[in-house]
Structures are given as C-alpha cells and as structure tokens.
C-alpha positions in Angstrom: -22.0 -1.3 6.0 -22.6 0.3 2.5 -19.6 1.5 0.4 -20.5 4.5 -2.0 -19.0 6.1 -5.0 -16.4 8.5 -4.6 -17.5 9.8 -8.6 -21.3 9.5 -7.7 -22.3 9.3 -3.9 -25.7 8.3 -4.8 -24.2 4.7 -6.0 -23.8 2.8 -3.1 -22.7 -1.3 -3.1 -22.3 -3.8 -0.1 -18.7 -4.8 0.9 -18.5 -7.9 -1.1 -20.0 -5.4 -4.4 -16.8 -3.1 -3.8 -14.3 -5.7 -3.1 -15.2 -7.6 -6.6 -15.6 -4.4 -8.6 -13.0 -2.7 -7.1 -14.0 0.2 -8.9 -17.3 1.6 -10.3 -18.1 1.9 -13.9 -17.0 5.4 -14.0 -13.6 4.3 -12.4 -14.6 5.8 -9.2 -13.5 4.4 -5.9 -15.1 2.7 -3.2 -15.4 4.3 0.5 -17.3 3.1 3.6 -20.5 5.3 3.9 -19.5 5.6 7.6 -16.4 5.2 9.8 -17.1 4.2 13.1 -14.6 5.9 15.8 -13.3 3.9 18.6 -14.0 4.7 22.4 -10.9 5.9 24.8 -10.5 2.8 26.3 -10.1 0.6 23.2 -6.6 3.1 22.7 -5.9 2.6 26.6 -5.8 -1.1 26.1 -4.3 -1.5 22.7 -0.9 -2.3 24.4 -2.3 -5.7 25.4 -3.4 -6.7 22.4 -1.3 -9.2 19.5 -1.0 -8.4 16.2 -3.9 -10.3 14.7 -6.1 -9.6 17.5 -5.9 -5.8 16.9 -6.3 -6.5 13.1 -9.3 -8.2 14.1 -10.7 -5.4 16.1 -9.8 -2.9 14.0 -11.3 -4.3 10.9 -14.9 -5.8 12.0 -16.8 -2.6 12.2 -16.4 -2.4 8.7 -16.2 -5.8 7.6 -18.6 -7.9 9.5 -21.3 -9.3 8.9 -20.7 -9.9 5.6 -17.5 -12.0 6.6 -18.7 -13.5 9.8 -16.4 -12.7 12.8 -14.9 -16.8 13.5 -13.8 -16.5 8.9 -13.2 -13.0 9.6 -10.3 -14.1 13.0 -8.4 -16.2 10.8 -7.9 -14.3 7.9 -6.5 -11.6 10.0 -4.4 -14.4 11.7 -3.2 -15.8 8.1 -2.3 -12.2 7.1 -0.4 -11.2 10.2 1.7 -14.0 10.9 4.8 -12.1 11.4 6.2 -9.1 12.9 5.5 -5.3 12.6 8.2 -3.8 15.1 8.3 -0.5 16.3 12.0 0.7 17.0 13.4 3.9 18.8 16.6 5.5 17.2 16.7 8.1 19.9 14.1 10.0 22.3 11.7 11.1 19.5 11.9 9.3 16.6 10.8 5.5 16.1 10.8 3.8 12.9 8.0 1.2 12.5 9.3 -1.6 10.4 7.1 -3.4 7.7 9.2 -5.6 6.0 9.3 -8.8 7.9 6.4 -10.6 5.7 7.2 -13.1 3.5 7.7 -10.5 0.2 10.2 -7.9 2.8 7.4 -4.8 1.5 4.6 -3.1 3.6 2.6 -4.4 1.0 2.3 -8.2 2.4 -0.1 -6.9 4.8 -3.2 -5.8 2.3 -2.0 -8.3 -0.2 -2.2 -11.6 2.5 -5.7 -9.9 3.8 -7.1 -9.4 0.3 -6.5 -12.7 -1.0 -7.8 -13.8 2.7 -11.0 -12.0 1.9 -11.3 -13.3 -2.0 -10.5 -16.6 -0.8 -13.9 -16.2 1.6 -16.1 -14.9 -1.2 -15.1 -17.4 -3.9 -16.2 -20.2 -1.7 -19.7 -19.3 -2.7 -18.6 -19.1 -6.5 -18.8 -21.6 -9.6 -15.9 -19.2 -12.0 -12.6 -18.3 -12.0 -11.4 -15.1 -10.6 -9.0 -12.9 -12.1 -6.9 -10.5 -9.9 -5.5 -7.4 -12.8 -2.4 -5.4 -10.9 -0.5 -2.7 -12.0 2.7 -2.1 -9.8 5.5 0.0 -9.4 7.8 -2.6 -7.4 6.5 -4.1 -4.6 2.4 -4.7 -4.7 3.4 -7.2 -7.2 5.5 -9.5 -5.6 2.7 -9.3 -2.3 0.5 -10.1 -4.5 2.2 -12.7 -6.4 3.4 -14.4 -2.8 -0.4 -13.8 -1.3 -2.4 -15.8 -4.1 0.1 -18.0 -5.2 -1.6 -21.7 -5.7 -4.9 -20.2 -5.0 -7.4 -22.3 -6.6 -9.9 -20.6 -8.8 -8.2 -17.6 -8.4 -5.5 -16.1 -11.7 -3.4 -13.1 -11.1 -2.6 -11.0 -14.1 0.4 -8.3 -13.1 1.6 -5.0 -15.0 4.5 -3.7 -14.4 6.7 -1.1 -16.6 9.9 -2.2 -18.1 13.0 -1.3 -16.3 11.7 0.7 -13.7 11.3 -2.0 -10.9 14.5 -3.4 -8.8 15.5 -6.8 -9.9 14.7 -8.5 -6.9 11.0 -6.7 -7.4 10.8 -8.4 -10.6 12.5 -11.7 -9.7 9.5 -12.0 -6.9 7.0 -11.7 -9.7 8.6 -14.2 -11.9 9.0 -17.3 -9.0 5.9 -17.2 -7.2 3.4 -19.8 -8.9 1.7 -20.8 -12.0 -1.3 -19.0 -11.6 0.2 -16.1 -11.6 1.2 -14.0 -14.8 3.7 -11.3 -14.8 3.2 -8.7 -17.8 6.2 -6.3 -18.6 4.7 -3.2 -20.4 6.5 -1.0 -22.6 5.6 2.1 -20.4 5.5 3.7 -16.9 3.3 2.3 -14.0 1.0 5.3 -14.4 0.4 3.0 -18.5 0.2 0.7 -16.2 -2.3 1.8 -13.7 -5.0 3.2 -17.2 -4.9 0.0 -18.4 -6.3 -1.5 -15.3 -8.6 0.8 -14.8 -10.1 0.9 -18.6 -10.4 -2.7 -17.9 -12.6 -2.2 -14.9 -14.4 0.4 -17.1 -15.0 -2.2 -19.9 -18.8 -3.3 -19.8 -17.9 -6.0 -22.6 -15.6 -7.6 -20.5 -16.7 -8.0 -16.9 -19.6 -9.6 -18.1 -17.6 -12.3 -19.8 -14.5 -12.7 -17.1 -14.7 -11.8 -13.3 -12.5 -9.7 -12.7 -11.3 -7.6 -9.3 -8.2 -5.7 -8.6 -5.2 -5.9 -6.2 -4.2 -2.7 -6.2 -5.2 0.1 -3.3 -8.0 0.8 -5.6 -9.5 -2.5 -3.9 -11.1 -1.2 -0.8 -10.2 -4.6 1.0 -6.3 -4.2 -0.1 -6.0 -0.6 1.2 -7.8 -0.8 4.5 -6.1 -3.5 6.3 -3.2 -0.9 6.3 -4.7 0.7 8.7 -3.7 -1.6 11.4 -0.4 -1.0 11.9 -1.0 2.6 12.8 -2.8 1.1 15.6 -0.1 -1.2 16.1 2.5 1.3 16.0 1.3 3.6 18.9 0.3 0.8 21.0 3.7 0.1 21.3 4.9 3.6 22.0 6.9 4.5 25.3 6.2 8.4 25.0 2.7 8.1 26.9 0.7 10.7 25.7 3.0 13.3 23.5 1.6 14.5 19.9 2.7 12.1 17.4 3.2 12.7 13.7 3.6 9.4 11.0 5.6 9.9 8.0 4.6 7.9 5.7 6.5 7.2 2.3 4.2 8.1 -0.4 3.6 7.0 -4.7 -0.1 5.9 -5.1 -1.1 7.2 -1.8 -3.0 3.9 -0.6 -1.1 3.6 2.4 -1.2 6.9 3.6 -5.0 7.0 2.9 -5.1 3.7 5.3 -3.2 6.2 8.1 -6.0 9.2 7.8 -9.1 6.3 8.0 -7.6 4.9 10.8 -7.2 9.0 12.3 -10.8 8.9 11.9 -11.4 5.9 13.7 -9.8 7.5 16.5 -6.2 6.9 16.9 -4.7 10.4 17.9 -1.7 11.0 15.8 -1.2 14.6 15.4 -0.1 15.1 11.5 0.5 12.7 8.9 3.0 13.6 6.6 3.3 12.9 2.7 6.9 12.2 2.1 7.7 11.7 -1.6 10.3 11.7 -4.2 10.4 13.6 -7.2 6.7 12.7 -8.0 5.7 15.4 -6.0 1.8 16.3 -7.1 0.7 15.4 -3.7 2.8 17.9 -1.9 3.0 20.2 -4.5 -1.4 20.2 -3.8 -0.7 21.2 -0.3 1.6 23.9 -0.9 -0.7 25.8 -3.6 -4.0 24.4 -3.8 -3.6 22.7 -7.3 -4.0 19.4 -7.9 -1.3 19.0 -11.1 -0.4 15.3 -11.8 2.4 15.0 -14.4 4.4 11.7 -16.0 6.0 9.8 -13.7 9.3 10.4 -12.9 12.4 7.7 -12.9 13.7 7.4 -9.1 15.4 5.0 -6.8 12.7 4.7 -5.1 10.7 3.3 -8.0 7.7 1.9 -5.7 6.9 5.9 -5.4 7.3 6.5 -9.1 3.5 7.8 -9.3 3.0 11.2 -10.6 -1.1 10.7 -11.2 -1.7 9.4 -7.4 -5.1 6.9 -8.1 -5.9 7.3 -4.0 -5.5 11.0 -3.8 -9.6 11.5 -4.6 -10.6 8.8 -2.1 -8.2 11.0 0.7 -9.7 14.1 0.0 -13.0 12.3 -0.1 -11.9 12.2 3.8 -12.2 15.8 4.2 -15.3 16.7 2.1 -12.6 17.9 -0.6 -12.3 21.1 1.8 -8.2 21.9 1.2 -8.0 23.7 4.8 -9.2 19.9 6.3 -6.7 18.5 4.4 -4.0 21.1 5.5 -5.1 20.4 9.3 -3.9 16.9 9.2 -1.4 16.8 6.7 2.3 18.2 5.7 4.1 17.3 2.6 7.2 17.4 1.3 9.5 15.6 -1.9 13.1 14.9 -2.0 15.6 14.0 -4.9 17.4 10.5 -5.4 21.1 12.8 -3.8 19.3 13.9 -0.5 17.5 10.4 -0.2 20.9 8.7 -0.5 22.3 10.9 1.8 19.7 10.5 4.1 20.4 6.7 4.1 24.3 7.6 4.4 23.3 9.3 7.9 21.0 7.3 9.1 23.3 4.4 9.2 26.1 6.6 10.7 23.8 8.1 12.9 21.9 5.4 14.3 23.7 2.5 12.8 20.3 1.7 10.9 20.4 0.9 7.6 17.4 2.1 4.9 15.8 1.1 1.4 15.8 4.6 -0.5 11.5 4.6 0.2 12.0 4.7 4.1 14.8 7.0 3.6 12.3 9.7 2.1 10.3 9.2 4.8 13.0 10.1 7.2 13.2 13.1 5.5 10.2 13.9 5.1 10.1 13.6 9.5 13.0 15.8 10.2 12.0 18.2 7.9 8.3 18.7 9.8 10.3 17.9 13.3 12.3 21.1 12.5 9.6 23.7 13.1 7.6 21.3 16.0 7.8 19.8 19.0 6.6 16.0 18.6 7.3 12.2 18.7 8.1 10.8 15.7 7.9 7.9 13.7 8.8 7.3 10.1 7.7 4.3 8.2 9.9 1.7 6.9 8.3 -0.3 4.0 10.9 -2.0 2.5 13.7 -4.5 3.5 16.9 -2.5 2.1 18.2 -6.0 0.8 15.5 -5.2 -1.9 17.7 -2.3 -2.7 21.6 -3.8 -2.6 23.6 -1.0 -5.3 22.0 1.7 -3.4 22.1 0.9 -0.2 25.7 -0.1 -0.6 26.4 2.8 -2.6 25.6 5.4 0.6 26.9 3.6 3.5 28.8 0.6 2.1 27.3 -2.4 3.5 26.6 -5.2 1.2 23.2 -6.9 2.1 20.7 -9.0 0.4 17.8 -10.8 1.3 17.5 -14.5 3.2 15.8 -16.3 -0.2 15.3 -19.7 -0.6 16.8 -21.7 -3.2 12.9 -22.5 -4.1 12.6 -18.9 -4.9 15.4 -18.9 -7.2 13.0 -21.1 -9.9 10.8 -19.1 -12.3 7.6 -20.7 -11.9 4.9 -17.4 -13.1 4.1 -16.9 -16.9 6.2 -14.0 -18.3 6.2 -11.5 -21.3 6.5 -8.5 -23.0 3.5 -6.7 -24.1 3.0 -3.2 -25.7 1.1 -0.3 -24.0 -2.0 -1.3 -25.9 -5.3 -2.4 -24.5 -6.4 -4.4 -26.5 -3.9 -6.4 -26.5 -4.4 -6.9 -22.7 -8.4 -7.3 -23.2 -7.6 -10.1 -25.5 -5.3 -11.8 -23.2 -7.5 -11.4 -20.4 -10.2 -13.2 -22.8 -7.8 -16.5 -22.9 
C-alpha cells in the first residue's frame, strides 16, 4: 500500500514514509492510494468478533506487510486492552462510550496504536525519535500516557495556555520523563502552525527525526476507525439506517468514521456536531470553506476553528461538495444549549455527559428530528474530566479514579512564547 499527497497526488511514500513524516514538505497529508471495501459477510460476522481481533482485521489491509501480521496482532492487542461499550438510552439512540482507556478520552485508542506502531519501526533505528503534538485537551495526555518510558522515543507537547481543563493539563504534567509538556502563549490553532512549520523545516528534519502525534499522523487517525466497526457489531436494531454523531474540533476522528464508510460499514449519515467553531458545518450549509480564530468553549478539545483534517475528508469525495453533502449533516451549538443538553440527558436517561458528548447529542436529535433512524452519538470523554460543568447542569459531583502515582509531576514543564524559533531551538537540545 502507497500513501499519496493530499497537496500533490503525484508524491506517493510507503506506510512507514507517512507515518515518520507525518506530513509532506508542503504540509500536505498522507492518504492510502486505495481503500479496500470489506465483503457482506465480514459485517455479518462482526458480532463474534473481540475488540482487538476486529482492530486487527480492520487495520491489515492497510497496514500489512510492512508490519507483519503476528507484530501487527499485538499492537492491536496492547492498544485495545479495555472496553469500548455500546449503550442504549431508549429504542433509537445508543451512545458508544470511549473513555474507558487509561487517559478517560477517545484519544487512547490512536495514541496506544501509534506508539504501538513507532515502537515497531524504531526497532530497526540507531536515533532518537521525537513525537511534536499540538493539543487542545485530550491528544496530549493519550499521548503522554501511550509513550511514556518509551525508550528512544521523546515527546514534545503544545498546548495553549488556559484553554485546556485542569485535569487535561495535570495528565500532561505526570506521565514520564520523556515527555515534555510546552504551554504556549496562544490558541491550539498557534499551536497546531507551529507543528506543522516544523514538519515543513528542511533544516531541521535532517538534523532531528521527527514525527507527529497528532491526526495529521496517518497511523494516529486511522486506528479510529475501529470502533465504528465495533459500534454496529454490537447493535440490536438488525438492519435499520444508522447515523453516528460524532463530536467534532480537528476533524480526525470523524474522518476515521467516513474511511471506515468506505471500507464498507453501512452507516447511513455521519454527522459533524461542533461547538461554536463551526467552519465545518458552516461548509456544508453554503459551500464555503471559512476557517476563523478559535473560539474559547467548554468543550475546549473542539476549540478548532482551522480544522487540519478537513482537506484529507474531502480528499474522500474527490473535493465534489454534493459527495460530501450525501454522507454528511452538520450542525454547531453554544456552551448554554450544550449544558442544557447535559442537564437533560441526565434527567432523561439518568446518563451523565462531558460537554464534548453532549454536543454530539445534539447534534443527533437535531438530524433525528427530520428522519427516521437508529442513532448513536459518541461519547469521548469521561465527564470526571469535566467536574464544574458537569456539576453545574445536573449537580452530581464526580471525578476520576486516579492513582496517587498520578498525582506526582514527573514530565518537563514550561512556558514558551508563540515563536518558532524558540521551539526549533529547543527541539535542537
């Protein structure tokens, strides 16, 4: 399997080319040239599958034979170690929890499989790796938890000051000593240019080898796209239309959803639920594509307002906005209707929500409204990450089970201006 430029089809690198580079010299994205489609049967039989053993399938057309498929069985078994539930709230909707990984985010699952992956290739290597991330809450702490103690491997972590929860930021600062936590005086979209004019920089990536953590990393987005599979294989509505809401600020793991569409798996409609930092929806609705500064939210993870996955979608659908419009509905919400969304779902359903899988709640009843379909709405966040806000709309105190080994700062911390060069020069040391 090739992977080609997003920016210039013509480039086209092997798997382990992509994964290392993350992006091309022109900051555009890697895509497989090809995604193979499952037959019938492989969605008839799903059901019997586990966790990791779907992961495996689902990932080897486009992994293998780079990884071989025995290396390529226990990463998937390393990174899915725990459970993705699917849980009905009444007779068509179904919330699919992703917060039972180590970090309580959606984000363990690419994180644990990337570093499962990196681990592989730097087997073969004689230098250090280093992992740059930008993150808007919760790819960080993944991150942080997935390559903690890795050897050869340093992790270097952006994230804007003040707009991540304090348990976000507390994950970043306890994981391990390899790991560097950098708080920038700006928004994560600062955060996000940096890390990709690093990428860009011909100077340094042939002094330091550097890769990326974020979506941007072919190998951290796709993995996502198991628990779609995972999600209908544990469905009790046999064979009624399905639509995903899916909770939405860089767009990575609703791009994982449409690949895994066209590897088969017959959901109906995504949709793009989002907060305030609507340039996604905004797209569908007129045609323009108009990214804008990132707006402050309670649901900081989906503070984006320049999406960096939102080429590589439409690079799903030839660019052509009526494809686009065939598979997917968007809509945005503000910080009162997501807390009041969180306020009903408890009294509703008893089930308590972070503000991100509250927006995609919304974001389901609103396309439920005008159709008749299953739905399910993904949950990507524990809501003891949130405590003030969940409290605040249904007032139940909760917090996360930490240990009292996570309570110790063990990652390098510091301020750092929004300046490049600064970065460069610490990436250097």
């Amino acid at each position: 399997m090739l992977y080609y430029n997003i920016n210039n089809p013509v480039e086209k690198v092997s798997l382990f080319s992509a994964v290392m580079r993350s992006v091309s010299e022109n900051t555009g994205l890697y895509m497989p040239e090809t995604i193979p489609c499952f037959p019938e049967s492989f969605f008839k039989e799903m059901h019997k599958s586990e966790l990791s053993e779907t992961a495996y399938r689902v990932t080897q057309p486009l992994m293998t034979p780079d990884i071989p498929d025995e290396s390529l069985k226990l990463i998937t078994e390393n990174a899915l170690n725990f459970e993705i539930p699917l849980k009905r709230l009444d007779e068509d909707i179904y919330v699919l929890e992703l917060f039972h990984g180590p970090t309580y985010a959606f984000k363990d699952v690419g994180a644990r499989f990337l570093a499962g992956v990196l681990g592989y290739i730097t087997q073969s290597l004689n230098r250090k790796i280093t992992v740059l991330v930008a993150t808007s809450g919760d790819t960080g702490g993944a991150v942080a938890n997935a390559f903690a103690g890795k050897e050869g491997i340093r992790v270097v972590i952006l994230y804007p000051s003040g707009r991540v929860s304090h348990v976000q930021e507390y994950q970043l600062r306890s994981a391990a000593p390899n790991i560097t936590a950098i708080e920038l005086e700006g928004d994560f979209d600062d955060c996000q240019r940096l890390v990709r004019t690093a990428f860009a920089d011909r100077e340094l990536n042939e002094k330091i080898i550097l890769t990326s953590a974020n979506s941007i990393n072919f190998a951290r987005l796709f993995p996502q796209s198991v628990y779609y599979f995972h999600a209908l294989a544990q469905m009790e509505n046999g064979d009624a239309p399905v639509a995903v809401s899916v909770p939405s600020g860089n767009f990575g793991n609703l791009t994982a959803g449409l690949i895994a569409s066209k590897m088969g798996l017959p959901v109906s409609r995504f949709i793009a639920s989002t907060n305030i930092n609507n340039s996604v929806p905004l797209y569908l609705e007129t045609g323009r594509f108009e990214p804008h500064p990132s707006y402050h939210t309670i649901s900081n993870a989906m503070d984006v307002g320049n999406p960096g996955n939102f080429q590589r979608m439409l690079s799903l659908f030839g660019n052509d906005l009526v494809q686009v419009r065939n598979v997917l509905a968007g809509f945005w919400f503000t910080d009162e209707q997501t807390r009041e969304a969180m306020h009903e779902l408890y009294k509703k359903y008893s089930y308590i929500a972070d503000p991100h899988s509250a927006v995609a709640y919304l974001g389901l009843k609103r396309y439920m409204a005008g159709n008749r379909i299953v739905g399910i709405f993904l949950a990507t966040a524990h809501p003891g990450k949130f405590p003030e806000e969940v409290e605040k709309a249904t007032g139940v105190k909760i917090s996360l089970p930490m240990s009292d080994s996570e309570s110790v700062q063990k990652s390098e911390h510091f301020k750092a201006p929004d300046d490049y060069n600064f970065l460069k020069e610490f990436l250097y040391s």
